[in-house]
C-alpha positions as CSV (number, residue, x, y, z in Angstrom):
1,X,15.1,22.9,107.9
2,X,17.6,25.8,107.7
3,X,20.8,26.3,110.3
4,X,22.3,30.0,110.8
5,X,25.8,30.8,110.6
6,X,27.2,34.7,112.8
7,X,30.5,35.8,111.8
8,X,31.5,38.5,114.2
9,X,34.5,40.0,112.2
10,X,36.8,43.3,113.5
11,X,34.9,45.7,111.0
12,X,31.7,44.0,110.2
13,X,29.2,41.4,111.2
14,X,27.2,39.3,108.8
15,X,24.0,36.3,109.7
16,X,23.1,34.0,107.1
17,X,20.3,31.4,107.3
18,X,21.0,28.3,104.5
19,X,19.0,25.6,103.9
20,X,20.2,22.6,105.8
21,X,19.7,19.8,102.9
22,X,21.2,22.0,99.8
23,X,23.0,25.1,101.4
24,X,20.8,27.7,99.0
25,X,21.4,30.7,101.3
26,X,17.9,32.2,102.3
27,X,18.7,35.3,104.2
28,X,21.6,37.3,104.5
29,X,22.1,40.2,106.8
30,X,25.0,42.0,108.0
31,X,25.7,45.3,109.7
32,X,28.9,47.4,110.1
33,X,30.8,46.7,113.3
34,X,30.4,49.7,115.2
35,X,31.7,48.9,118.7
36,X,34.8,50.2,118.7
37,X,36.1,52.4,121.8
38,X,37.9,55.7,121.3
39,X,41.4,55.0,122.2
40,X,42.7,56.6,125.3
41,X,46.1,55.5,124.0
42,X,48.0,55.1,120.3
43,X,48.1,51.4,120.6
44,X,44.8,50.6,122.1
45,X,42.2,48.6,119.8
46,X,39.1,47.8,121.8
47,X,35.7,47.1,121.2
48,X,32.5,47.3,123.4
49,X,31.3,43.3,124.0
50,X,27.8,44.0,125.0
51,X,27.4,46.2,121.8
52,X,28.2,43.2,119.5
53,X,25.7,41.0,121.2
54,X,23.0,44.0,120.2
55,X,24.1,44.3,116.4
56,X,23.7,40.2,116.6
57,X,20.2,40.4,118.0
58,X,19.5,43.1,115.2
59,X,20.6,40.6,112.6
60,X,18.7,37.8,114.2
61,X,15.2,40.1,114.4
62,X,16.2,41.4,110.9
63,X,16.0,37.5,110.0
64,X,12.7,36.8,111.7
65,X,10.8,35.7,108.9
66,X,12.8,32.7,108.3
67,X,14.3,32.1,112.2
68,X,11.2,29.8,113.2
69,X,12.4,27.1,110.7
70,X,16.5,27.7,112.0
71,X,17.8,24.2,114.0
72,X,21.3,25.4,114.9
73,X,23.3,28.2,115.3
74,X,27.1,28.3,114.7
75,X,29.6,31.4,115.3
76,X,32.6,32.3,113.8
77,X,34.5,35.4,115.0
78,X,37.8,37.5,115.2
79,X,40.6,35.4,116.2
80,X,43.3,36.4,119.3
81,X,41.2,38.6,121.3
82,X,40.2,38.2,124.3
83,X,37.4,40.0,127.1
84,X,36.8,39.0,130.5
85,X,34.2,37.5,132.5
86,X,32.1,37.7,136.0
87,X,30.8,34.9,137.7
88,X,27.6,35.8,136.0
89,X,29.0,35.8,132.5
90,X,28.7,39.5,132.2
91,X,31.6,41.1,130.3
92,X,33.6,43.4,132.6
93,X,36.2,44.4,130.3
94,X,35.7,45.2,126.6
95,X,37.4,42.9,124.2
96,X,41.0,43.8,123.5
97,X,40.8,42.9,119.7
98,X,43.8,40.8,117.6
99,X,45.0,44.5,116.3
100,X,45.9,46.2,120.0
101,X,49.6,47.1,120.2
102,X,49.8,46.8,124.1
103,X,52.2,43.8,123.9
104,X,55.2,45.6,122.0
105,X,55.1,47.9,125.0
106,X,58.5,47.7,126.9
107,X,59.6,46.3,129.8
108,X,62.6,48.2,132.0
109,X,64.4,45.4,130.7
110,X,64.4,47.0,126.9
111,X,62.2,43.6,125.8
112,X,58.3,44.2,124.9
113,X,55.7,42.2,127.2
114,X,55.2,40.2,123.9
115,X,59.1,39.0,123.8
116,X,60.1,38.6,127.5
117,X,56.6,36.4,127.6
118,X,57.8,34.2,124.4
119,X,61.2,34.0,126.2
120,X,59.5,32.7,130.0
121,X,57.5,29.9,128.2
122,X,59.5,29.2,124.9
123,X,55.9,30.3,122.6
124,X,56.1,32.2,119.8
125,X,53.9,34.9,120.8
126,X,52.8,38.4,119.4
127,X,50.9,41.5,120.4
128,X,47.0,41.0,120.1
129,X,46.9,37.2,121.3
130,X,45.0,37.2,124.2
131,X,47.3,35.7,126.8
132,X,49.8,38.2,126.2
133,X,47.3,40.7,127.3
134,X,46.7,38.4,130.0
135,X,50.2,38.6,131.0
136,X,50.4,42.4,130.7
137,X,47.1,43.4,132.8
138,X,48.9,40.5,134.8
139,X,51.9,42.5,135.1
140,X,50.6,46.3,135.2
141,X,48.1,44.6,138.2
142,X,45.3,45.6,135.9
143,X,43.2,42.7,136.0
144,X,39.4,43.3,135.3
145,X,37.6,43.5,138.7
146,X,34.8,41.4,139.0
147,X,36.6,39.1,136.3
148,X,36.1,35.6,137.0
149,X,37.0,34.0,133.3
150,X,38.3,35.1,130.0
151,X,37.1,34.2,126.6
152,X,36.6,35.2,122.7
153,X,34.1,37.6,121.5
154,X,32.2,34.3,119.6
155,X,31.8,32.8,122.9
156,X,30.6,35.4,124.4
157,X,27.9,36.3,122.4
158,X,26.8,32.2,122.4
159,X,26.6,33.0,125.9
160,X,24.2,35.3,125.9
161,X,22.2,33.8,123.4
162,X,22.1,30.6,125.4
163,X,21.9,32.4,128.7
164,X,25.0,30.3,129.6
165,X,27.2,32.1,132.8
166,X,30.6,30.1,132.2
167,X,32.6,30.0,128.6
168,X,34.3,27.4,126.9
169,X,36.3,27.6,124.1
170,X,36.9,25.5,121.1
171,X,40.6,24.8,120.5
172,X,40.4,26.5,116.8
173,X,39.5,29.5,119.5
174,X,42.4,28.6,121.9
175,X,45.2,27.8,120.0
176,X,44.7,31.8,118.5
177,X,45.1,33.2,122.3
178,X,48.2,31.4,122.7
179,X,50.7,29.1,125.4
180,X,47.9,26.5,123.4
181,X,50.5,23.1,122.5
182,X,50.1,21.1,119.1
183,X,49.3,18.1,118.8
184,X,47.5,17.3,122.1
185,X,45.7,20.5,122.2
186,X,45.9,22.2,125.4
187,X,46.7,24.9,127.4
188,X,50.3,25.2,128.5
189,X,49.0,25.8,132.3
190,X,52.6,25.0,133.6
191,X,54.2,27.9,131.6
192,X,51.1,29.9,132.1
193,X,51.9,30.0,136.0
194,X,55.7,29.9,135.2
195,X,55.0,33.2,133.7
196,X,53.3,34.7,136.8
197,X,49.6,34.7,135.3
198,X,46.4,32.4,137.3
199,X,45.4,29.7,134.7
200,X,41.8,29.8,136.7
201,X,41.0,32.6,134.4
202,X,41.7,30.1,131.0
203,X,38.2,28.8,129.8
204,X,37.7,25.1,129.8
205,X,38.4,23.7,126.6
206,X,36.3,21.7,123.9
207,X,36.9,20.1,120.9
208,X,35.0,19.8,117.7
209,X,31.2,20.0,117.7
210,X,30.0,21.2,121.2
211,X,26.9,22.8,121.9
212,X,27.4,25.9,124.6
213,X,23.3,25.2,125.2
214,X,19.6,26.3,123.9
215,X,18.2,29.5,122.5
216,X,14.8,30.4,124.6
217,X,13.0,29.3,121.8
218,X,15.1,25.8,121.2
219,X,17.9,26.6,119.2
220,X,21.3,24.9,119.3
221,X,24.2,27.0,120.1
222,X,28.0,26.0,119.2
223,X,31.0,27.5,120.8
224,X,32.2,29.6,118.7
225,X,35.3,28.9,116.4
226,X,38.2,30.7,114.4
227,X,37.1,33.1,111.4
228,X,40.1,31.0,109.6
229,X,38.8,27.6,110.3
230,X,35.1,29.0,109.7
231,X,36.3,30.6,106.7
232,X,38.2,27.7,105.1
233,X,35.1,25.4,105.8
234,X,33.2,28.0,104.2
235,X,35.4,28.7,100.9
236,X,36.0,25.3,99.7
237,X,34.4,22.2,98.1
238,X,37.3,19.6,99.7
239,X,40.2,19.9,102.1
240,X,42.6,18.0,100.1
241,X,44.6,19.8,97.6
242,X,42.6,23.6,98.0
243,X,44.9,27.0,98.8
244,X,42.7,29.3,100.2
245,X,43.9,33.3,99.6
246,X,41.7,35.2,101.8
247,X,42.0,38.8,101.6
248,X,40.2,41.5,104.0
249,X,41.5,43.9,106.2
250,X,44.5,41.1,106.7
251,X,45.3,38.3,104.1
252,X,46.0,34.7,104.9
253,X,47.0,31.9,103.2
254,X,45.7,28.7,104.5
255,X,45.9,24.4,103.3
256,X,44.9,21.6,105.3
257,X,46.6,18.8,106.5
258,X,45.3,16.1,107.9
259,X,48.9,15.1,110.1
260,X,50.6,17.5,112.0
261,X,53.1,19.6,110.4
262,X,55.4,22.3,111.6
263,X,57.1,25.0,109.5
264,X,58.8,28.0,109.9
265,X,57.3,31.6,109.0
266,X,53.7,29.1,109.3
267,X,51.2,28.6,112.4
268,X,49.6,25.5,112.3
269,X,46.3,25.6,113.6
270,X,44.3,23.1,114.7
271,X,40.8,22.1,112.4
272,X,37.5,21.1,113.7
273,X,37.6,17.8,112.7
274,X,41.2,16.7,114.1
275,X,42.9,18.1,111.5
276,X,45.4,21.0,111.1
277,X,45.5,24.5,109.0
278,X,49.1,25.5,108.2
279,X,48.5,29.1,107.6
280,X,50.5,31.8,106.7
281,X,49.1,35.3,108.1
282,X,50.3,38.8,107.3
283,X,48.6,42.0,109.3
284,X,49.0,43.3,105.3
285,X,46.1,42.9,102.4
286,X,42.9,45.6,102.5
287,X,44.2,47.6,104.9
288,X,47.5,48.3,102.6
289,X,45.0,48.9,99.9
290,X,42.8,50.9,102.1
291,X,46.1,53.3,103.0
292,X,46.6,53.9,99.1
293,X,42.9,55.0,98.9
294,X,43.5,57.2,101.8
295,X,46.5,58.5,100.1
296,X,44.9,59.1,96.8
297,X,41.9,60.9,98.9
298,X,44.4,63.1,101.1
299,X,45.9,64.1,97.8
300,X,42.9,65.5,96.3
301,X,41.8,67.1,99.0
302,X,44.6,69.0,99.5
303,X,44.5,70.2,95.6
304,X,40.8,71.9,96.5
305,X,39.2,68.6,94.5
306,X,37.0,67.7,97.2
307,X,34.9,64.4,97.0
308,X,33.3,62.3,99.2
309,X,33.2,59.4,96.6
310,X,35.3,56.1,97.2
311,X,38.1,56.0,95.1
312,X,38.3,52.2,94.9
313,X,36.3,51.2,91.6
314,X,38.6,53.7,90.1
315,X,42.1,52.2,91.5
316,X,40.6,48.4,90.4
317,X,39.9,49.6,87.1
318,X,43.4,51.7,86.5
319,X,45.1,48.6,87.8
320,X,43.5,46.5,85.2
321,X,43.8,48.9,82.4
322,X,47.8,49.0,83.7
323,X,47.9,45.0,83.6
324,X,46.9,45.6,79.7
325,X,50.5,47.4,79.4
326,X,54.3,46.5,79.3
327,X,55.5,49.1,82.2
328,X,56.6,47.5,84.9
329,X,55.0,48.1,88.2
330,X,56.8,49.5,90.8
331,X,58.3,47.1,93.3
332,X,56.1,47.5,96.7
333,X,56.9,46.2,100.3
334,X,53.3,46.6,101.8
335,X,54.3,45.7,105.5
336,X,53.2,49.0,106.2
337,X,51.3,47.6,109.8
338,X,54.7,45.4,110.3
339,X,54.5,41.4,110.3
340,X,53.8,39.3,113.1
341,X,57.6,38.3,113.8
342,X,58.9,41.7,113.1
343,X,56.1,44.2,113.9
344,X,58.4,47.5,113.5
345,X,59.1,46.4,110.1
346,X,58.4,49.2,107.5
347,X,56.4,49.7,104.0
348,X,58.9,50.0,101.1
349,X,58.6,51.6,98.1
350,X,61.5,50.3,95.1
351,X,62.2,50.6,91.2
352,X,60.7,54.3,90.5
353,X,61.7,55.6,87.1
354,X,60.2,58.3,84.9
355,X,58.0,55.4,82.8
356,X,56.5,54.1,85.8
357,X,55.8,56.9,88.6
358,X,52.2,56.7,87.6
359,X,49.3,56.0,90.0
360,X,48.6,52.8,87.2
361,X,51.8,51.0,88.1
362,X,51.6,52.1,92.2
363,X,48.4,50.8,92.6
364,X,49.6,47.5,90.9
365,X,52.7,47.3,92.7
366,X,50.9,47.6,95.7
367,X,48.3,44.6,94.1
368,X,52.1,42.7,93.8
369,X,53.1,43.9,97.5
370,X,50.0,42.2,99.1
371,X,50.0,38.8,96.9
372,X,54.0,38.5,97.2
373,X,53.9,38.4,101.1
374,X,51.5,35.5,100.6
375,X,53.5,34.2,98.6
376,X,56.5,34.0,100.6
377,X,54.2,31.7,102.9
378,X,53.4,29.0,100.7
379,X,56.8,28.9,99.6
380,X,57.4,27.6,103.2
381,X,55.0,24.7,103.2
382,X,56.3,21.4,103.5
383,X,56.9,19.9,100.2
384,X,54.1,17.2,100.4
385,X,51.3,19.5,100.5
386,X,53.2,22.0,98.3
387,X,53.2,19.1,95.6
388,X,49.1,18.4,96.3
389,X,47.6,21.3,95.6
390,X,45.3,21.3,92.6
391,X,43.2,24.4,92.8
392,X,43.1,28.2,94.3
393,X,40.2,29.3,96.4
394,X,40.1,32.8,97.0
395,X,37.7,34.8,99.8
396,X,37.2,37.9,101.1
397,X,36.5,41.1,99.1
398,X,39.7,42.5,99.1
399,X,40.3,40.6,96.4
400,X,36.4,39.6,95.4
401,X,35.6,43.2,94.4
402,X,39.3,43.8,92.2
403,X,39.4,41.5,89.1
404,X,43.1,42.7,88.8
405,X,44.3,41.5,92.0
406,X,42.2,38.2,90.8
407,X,44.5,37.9,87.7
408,X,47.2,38.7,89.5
409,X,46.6,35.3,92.0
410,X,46.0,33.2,89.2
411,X,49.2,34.0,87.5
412,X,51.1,33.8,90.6
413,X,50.3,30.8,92.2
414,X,50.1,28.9,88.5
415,X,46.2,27.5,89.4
416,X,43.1,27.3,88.6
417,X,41.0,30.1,90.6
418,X,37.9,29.4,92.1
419,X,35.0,31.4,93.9
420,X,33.0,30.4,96.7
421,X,29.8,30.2,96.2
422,X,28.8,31.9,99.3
423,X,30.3,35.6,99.4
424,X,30.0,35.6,103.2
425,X,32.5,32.5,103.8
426,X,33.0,32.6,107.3
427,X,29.4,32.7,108.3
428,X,28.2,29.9,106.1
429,X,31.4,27.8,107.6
430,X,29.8,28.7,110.5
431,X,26.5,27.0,109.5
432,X,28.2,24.0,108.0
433,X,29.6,23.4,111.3
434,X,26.3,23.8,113.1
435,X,25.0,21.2,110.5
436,X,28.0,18.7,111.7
437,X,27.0,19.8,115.3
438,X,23.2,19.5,115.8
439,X,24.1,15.9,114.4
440,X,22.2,16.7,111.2
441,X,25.5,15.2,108.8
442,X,28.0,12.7,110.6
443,X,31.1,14.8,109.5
444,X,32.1,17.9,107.4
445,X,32.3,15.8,104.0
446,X,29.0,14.8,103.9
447,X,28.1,18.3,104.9
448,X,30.1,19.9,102.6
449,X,28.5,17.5,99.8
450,X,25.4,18.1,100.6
451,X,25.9,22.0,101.4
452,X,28.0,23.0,98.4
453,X,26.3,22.0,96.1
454,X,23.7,24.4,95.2
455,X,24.0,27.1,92.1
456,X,21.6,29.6,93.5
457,X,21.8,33.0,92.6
458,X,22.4,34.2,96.1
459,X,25.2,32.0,96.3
């Protein structure tokens, strides 16, 4: 019996198929995430919805071999974003992703949409959560015609593999789109319609394990939950006492609680199982490293040294060769995109003397830049969980693929590093939480014991 786990991420979208009784993955597939839209404006991030829903039917025919023994399905995808609806479940809109800028516009009253919205309802709210594009289409009188409902790309795409016309949303889903209250896990709808916005377009919430419906040929569908969540589940072999460092084109720290905490600089987001992530997330991590690359490419280029080559096997391997040495690295502020609080915040660059203006030592400081921010974050947990953790997980191949950045974590954080065994973390979360929801384990422990255990190669 196998179970498939989608992860619909910004950049790229993966499908694995695992064996339900020892987690040995049996397919993988994955595709790059090609619906984006041009942008008609400098702060617009968009992708096409019905163009994700083909790429996951690609994966899903690419997987064909094995999908006749598959019993569930479970989605993880993007968090914050949001598209829109018709009666029909049709998308009319195209998903405004987590990176759109449209919230830090400005108001005739000098504050951004983002602010004066976190002012009306007393939410700490940022640019790219989906009810602050809500509010702003609210405000500009730009609602979606034909839009009946908004939802997250995940849901969407269980739609239409279901053939299901009205989304729901899981609150690990919910609580990323915002005016979503801690600990009784629900929509704000009071502030919602304070604020000026119709709370008929908010999805019906559902928690834990709930099946949006059937595939035409009998598979279970679940609604589709965080890529944090999915990607904790994934990444580690226990809750208790794990920090997960995940690193793509963002970073995030995450550790789970099992009570409700709240602490500042943290979001704490609620887990499929009743618990809570406190998480620390910086818009930092690949894409900082990705700007470097870019840099070092624009440089050559505009010597006459012309190649097409990527230059990131070459950075990992300087970095570690510069590890090796006693020059310091220079000191490197890699807020370059801004933070959530403070989006307008800049990159720095500190500490440049003649023994360390070296691409060796800027690479690493940027390795420092990325980790440090993280840093700051679990520096802000409370003390309690702080004091329990026994072991570093680390995902995502921003720091999977660069054995420096690896040393680095271990040193800083003082623990034990340890890989998943699953590359793709977010997907197989994904299909451990189909497991827990097609009723195949009673909870995610047993799944997770079960699931975790295997030492295959593809793992």
């Amino acid at each position: 019996m196998y179970l498939a786990g989608i992860d619909i991420g910004t950049t790229s979208i993966c499908l694995i198929v695992a064996n339900a009784e020892d987690g040995r993955v049996i397919r993988m597939a994955s595709t790059k995430n090609d619906a984006a839209l041009p942008s008609k404006e400098f702060w617009e991030r968009t992708q096409q919805a019905d163009r994700i829903v083909q790429l996951v039917q690609s994966l899903i025919e690419e997987c064909q071999d094995d999908w006749d023994a598959v019993r569930a399905i479970g989605i993880s995808c993007q968090m914050h974003g949001v598209l829109y609806v018709s009666k029909e479940g049709k998308a009319v809109s195209p998903l405004v992703t987590w990176q759109d800028g449209r919230g830090e516009l400005l108001l005739e009253s000098g504050r951004s949409y983002a602010t004066e919205l976190s002012e009306l309802t007393g939410f700490d709210l940022h640019t790219g959560y989906g009810l602050v594009t809500h509010y702003y289409l609210t405000k500009q009188g730009n609602l979606p015609s034909g839009g009946v409902k908004l939802c997250t790309i995940g849901d969407y795409v269980a739609m239409q593999l279901c053939d299901e016309k009205t989304p729901r949303i899981d609150s690990s889903n919910a609580a990323s789109i915002g005016l979503f209250t801690l600990p009784n896990r629900q929509f704000d709808k009071d502030q919602l319609i304070a604020a000026g916005m119709d709370a008929e377009f908010l999805p019906e919430l559902v928690h834990h394990t709930a099946i949006a419906g059937d595939t035409a040929d009998g598979k279970k569908v679940l609604w589709a939950i965080g890529d944090n969540q999915a990607s904790f589940l994934g990444a580690v072999s226990s809750f208790q006492g794990t920090l997960l460092v995940n690193i793509g084109t963002g970073s995030q720290v995450s550790v789970y609680s099992s009570a409700y905490f709240e602490s500042p600089h943290l979001e704490t987001r609620p887990f499929m199982d009743g618990g809570y992530l406190l998480v620390g997330a910086s818009l930092s991590g690949g894409k900082s490293y990705e700007l470097l690359e870019q840099f070092f490419r624009e440089v050559c280029r505009t010597f006459g040294l012309l190649d097409d080559r990527s230059f990131y096997e070459t950075m990992n391997r300087l970095a570690e060769e510069a590890l090796i040495e006693s020059v310091p690295a220079l000191k490197v502020g890699t807020q370059f995109y801004g933070t959530r609080e403070h989006p307008y915040k800049t990159g720095s660059i500190e500490g440049i003397r003649p023994n360390n203006f070296h691409p060796q030592q800027l690479i690493v400081g940027f390795l420092h830049g990325i980790l440090d921010e993280l840093d700051g974050f679990t520096k802000c947990l409370p003390a309690e969980l702080h004091e329990q953790l026994t072991r570093l997980a680390v995902s995502g191949n921003g720091i999977r693929k660069n054995r420096a950045m690896q040393q680095l974590a271990s040193i800083k954080w003082q623990l034990p590093l340890m890989f998943p065994r699953v590359k793709e973390e977010a997907a197989f979360g994904a299909a451990v939480h189909a497991a827990v929801g097609s009723g195949l384990y009673s909870d995610y422990a047993e799944a997770l014991q079960r699931m975790q255990k295997s030492d295959s190669d593809d793992r």
